[in-house]
DSSP file (Angstrom, degrees, kcal/mol; ACC not computed):
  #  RESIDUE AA STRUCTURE BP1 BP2  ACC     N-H-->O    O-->H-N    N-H-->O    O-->H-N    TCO  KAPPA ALPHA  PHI   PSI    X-CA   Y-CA   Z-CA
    1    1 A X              0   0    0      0, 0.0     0, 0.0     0, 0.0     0, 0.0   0.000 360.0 360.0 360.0 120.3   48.6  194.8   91.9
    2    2 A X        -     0   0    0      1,-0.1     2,-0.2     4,-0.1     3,-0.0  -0.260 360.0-119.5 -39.6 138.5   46.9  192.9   89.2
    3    3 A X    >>  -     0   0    0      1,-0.1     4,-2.1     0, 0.0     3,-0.5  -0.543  21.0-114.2 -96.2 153.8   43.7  193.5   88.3
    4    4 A X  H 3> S+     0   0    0      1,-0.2     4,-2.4    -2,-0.2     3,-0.4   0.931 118.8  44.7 -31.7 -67.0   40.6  190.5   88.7
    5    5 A X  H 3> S+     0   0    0      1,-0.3     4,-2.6     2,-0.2    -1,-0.2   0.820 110.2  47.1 -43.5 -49.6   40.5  190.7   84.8
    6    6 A X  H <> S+     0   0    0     -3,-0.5     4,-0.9     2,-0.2     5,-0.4   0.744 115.6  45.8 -74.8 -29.4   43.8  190.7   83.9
    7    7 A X  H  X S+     0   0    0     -4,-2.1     4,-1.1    -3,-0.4    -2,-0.2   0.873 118.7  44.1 -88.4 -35.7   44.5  187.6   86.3
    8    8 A X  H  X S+     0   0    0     -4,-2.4     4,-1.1    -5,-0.3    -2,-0.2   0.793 110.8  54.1 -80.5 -32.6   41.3  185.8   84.9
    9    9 A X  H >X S+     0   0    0     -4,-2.6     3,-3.3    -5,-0.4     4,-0.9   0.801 115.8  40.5 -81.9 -93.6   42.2  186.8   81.0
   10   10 A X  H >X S+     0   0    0     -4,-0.9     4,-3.3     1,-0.4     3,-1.1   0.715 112.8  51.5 -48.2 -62.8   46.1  185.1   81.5
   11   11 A X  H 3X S+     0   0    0     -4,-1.1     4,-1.0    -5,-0.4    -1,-0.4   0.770 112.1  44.9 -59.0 -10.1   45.0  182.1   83.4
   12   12 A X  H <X S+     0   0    0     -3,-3.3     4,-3.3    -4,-1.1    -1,-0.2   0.850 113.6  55.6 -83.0 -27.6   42.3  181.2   80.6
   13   13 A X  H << S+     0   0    0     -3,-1.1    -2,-0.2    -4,-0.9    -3,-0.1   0.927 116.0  39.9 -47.7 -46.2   45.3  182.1   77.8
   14   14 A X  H >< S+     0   0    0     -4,-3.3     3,-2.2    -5,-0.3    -1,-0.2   0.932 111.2  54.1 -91.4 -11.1   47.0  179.7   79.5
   15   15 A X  H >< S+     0   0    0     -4,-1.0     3,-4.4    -5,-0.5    -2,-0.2   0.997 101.9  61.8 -39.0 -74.1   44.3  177.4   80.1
   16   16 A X  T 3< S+     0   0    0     -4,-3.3    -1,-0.3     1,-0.3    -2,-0.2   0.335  94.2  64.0 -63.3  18.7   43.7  177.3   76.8
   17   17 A X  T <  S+     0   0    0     -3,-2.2     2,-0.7     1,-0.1    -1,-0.3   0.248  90.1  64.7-116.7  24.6   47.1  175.9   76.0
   18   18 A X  S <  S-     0   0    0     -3,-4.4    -1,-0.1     3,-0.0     3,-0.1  -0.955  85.3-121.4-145.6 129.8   47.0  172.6   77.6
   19   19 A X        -     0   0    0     -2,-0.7     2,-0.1     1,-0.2    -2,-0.1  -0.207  31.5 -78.7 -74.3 145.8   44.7  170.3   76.4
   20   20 A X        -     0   0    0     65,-0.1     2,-0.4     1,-0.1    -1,-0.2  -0.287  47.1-178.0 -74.3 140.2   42.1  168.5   77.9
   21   21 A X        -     0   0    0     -3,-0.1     2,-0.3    -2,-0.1    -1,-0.1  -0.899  40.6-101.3-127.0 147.3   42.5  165.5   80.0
   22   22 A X        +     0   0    0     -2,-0.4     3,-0.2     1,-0.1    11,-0.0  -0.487  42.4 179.5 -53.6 121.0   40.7  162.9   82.0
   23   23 A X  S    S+     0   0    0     -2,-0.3    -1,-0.1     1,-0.2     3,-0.0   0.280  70.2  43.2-117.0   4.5   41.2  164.5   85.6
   24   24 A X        +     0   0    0      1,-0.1    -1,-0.2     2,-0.1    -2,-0.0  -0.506  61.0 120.6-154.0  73.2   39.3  161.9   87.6
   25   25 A X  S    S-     0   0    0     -3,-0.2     4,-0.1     3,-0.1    -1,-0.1   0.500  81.2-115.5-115.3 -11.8   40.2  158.4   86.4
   26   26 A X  S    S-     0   0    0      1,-0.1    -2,-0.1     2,-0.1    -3,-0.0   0.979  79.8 -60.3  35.9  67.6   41.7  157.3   90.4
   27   27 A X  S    S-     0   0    0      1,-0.1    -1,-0.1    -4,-0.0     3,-0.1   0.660  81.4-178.0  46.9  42.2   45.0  157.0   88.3
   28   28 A X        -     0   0    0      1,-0.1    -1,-0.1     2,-0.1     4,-0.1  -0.342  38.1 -78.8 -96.1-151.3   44.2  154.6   85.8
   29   29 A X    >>  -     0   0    0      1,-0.1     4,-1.1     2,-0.1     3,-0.9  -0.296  31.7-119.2 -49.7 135.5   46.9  153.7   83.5
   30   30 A X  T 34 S+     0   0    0      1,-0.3    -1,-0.1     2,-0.3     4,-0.1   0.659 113.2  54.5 -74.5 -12.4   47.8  155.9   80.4
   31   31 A X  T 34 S+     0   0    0      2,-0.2    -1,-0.3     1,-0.2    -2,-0.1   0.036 107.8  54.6-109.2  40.7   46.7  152.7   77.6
   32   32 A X  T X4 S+     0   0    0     -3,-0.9     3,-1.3    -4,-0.1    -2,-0.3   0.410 108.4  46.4-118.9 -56.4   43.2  152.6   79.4
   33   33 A X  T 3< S+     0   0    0     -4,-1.1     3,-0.3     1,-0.3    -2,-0.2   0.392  95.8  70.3-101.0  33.3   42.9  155.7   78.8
   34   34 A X  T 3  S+     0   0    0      1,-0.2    -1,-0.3    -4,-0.1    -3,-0.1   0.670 101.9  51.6 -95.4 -16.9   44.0  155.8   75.1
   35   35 A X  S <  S+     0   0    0     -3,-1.3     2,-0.3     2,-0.1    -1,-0.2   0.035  81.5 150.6-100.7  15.2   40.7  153.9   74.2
   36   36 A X        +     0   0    0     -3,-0.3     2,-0.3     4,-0.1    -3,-0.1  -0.438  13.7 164.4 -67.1 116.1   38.6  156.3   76.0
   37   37 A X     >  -     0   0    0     -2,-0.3     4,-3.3     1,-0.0     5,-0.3  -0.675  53.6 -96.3-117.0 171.6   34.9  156.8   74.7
   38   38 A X  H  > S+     0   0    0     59,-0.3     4,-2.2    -2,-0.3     5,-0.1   0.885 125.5  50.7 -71.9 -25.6   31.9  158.4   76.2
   39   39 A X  H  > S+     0   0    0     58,-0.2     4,-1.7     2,-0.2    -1,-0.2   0.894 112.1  46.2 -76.5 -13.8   30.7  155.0   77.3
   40   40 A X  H  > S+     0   0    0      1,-0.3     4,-2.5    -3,-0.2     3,-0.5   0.961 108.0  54.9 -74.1 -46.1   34.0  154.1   78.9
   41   41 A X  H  X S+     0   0    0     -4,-3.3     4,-1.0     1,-0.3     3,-0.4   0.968 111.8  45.1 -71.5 -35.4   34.4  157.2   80.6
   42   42 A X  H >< S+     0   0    0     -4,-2.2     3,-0.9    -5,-0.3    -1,-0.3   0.892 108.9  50.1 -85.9   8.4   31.1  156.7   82.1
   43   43 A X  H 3< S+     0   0    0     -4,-1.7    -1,-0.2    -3,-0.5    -2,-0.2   0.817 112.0  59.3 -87.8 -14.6   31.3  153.1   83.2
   44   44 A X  H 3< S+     0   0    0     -4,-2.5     2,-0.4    -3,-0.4    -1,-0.2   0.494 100.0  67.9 -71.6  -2.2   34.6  154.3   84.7
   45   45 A X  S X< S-     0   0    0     -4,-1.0     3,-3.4    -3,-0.9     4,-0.4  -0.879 102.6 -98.1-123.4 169.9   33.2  156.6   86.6
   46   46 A X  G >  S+     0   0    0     -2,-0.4     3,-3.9     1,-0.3     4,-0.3   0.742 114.6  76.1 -15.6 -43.4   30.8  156.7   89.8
   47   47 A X  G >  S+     0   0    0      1,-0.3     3,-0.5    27,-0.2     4,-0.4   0.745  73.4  77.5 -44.1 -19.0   27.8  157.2   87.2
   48   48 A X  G X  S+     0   0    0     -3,-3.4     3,-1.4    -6,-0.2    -1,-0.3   0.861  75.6  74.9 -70.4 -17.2   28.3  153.6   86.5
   49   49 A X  G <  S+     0   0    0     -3,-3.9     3,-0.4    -4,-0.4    -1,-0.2   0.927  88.5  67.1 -41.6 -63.7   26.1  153.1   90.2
   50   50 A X  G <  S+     0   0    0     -3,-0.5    -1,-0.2    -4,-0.3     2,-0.2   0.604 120.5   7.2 -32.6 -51.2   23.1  154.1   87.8
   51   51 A X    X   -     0   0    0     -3,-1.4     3,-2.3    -4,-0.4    -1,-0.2  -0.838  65.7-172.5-147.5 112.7   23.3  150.7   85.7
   52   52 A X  T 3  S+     0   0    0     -3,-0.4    -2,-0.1     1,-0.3    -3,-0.1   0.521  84.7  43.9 -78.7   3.1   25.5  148.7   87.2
   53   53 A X  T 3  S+     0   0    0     -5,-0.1    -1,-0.3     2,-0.0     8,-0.0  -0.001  87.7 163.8-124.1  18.3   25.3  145.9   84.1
   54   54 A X    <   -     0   0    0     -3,-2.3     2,-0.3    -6,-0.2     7,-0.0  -0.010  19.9-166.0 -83.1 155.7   25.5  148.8   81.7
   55   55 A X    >   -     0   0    0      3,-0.2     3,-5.0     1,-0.1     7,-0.5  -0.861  20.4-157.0-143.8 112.4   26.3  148.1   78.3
   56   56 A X  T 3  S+     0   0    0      1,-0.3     3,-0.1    -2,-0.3    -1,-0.1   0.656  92.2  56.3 -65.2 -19.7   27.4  150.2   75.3
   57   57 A X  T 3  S+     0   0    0      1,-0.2     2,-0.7     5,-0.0    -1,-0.3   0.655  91.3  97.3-104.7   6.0   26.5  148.2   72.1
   58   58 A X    <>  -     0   0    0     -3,-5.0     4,-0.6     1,-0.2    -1,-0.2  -0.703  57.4-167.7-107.4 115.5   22.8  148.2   73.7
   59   59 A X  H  > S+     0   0    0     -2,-0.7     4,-2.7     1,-0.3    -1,-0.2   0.852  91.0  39.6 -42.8 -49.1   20.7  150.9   72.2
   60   60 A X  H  >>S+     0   0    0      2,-0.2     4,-3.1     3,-0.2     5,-0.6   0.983 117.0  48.7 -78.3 -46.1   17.9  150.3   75.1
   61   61 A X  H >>5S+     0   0    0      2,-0.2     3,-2.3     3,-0.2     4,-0.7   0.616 113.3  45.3 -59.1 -99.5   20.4  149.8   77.8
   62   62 A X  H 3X5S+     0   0    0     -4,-0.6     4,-0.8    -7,-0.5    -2,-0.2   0.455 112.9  56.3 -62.5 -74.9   22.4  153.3   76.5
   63   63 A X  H 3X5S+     0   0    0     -4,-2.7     4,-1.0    31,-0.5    -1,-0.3   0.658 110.0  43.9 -57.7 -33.8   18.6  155.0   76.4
   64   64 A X  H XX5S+     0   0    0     -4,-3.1     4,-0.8    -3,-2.3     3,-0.6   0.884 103.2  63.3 -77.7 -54.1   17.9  154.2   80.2
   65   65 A X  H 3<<S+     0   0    0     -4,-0.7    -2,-0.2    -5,-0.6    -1,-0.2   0.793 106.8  41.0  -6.1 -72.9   21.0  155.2   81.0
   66   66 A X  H 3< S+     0   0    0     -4,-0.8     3,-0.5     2,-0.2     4,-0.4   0.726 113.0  56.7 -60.7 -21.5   19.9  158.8   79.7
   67   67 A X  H X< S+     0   0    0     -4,-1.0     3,-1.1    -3,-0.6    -1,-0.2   0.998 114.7  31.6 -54.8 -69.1   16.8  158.5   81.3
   68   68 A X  G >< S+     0   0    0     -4,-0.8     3,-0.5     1,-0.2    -1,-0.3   0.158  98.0  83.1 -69.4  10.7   18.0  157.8   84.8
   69   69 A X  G 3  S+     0   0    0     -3,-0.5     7,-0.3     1,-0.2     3,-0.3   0.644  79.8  61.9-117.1   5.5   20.8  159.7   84.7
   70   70 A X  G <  S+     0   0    0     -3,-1.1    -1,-0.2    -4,-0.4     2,-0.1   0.219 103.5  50.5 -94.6  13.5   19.1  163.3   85.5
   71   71 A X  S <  S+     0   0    0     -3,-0.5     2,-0.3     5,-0.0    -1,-0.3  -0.593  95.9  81.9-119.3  76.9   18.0  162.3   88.8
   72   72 A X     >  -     0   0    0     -3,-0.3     4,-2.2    -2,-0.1     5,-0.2  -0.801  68.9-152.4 159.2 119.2   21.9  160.9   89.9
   73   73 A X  H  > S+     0   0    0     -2,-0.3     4,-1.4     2,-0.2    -4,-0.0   0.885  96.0  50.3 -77.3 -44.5   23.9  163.9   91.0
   74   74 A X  H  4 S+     0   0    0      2,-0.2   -27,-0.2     1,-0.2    -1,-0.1   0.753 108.0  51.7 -63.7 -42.7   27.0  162.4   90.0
   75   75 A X  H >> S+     0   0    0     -6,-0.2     3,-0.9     2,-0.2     4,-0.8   0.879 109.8  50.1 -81.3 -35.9   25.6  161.4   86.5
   76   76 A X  H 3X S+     0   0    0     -4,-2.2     4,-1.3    -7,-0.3    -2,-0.2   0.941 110.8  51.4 -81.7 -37.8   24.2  165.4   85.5
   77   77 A X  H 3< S+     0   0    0     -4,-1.4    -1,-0.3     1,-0.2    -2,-0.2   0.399 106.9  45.2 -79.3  24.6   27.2  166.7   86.4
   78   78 A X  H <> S+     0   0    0     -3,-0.9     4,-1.4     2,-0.1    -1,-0.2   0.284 120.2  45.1-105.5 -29.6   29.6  164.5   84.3
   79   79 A X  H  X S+     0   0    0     -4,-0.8     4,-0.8     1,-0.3     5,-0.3   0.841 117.1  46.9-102.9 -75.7   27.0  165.0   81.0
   80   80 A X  H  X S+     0   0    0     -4,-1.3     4,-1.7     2,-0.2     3,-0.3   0.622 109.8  46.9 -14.7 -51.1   26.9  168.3   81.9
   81   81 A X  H  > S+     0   0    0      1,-0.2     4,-0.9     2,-0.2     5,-0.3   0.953 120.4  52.9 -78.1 -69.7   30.8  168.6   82.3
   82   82 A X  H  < S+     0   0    0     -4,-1.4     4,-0.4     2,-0.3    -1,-0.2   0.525 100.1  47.4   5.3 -77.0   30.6  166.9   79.1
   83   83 A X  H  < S+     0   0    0     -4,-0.8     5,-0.3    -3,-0.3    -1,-0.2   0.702 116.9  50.0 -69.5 -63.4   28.5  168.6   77.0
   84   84 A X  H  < S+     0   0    0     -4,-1.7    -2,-0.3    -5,-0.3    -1,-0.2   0.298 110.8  45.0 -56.1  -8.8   30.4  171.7   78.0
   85   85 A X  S  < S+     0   0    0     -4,-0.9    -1,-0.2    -3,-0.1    -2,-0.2   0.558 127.5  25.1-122.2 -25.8   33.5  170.7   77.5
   86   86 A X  S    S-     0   0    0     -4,-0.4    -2,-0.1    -5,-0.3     2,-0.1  -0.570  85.3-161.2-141.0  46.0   33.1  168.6   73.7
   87   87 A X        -     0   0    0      1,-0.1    -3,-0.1    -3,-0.1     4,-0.1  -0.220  12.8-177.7 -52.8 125.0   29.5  171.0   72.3
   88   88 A X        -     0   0    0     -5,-0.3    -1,-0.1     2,-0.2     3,-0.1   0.446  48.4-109.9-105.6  -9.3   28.1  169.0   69.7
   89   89 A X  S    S+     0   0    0      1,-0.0     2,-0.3     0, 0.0    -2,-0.1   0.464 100.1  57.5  91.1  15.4   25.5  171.4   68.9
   90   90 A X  S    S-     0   0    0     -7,-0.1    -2,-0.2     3,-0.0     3,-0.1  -0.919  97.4 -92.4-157.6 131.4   22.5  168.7   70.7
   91   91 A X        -     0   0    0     -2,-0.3   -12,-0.0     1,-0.2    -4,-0.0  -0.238  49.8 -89.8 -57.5 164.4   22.5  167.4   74.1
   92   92 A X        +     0   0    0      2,-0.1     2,-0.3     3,-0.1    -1,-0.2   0.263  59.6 170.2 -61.1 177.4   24.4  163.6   74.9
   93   93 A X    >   -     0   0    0     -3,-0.1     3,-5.4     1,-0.1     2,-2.4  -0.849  46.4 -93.9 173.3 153.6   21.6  161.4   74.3
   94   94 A X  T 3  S+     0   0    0     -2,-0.3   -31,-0.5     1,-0.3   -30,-0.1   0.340 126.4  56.3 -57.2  20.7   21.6  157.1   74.1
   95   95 A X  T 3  S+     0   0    0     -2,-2.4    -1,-0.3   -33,-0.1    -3,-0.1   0.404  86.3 103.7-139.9 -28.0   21.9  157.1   70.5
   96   96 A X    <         0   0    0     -3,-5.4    -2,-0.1     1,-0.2    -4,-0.0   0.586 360.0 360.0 -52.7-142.6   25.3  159.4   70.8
   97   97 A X              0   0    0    -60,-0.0   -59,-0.3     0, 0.0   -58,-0.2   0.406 360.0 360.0 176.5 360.0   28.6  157.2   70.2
């Protein structure tokens, strides 16, 4: 029988051969998601509830964004997911790009 360890060290070996993908997109099309940025993904995703007019080329709109987005269940665990997934050394923040 395999041991916990031994079963958790392959499946992250092999994790760590297949590259990360958008996993929650509700299937859209592969050239939508070739132009994928952090604002895209979030106006694509549920987070968008937060500001529903949101707009990426506005500095104050992207900074309420971050404001609101730590009381939104949806929205801390996407920036979380986020964060963890692309470490930038600094949390996301309205100023990111």
């Amino acid at each position: 029988m395999i041991s916990k360890q031994t079963c958790y060290s392959e499946l992250m070996e092999a994790f760590d051969q297949v590259s990360i993908c958008n996993t929650h997109s509700h299937h859209l099309p592969d050239h939508v998601m070739n132009r994928l940025t952090l604002f895209h993904l979030l106006e694509q995703s549920y987070v968008s509830w937060i500001i529903p007019d949101f707009n990426e080329d506005n500095l104050a709109n992207r900074q309420r964004f971050f404001d609101l987005y730590q009381v939104n269940s949806y929205a801390c665990w996407l920036v979380r997911a986020i964060e963890q997934l692309y470490p930038v050394g600094q949390p996301l923040s309205g100023t990111a790009r």
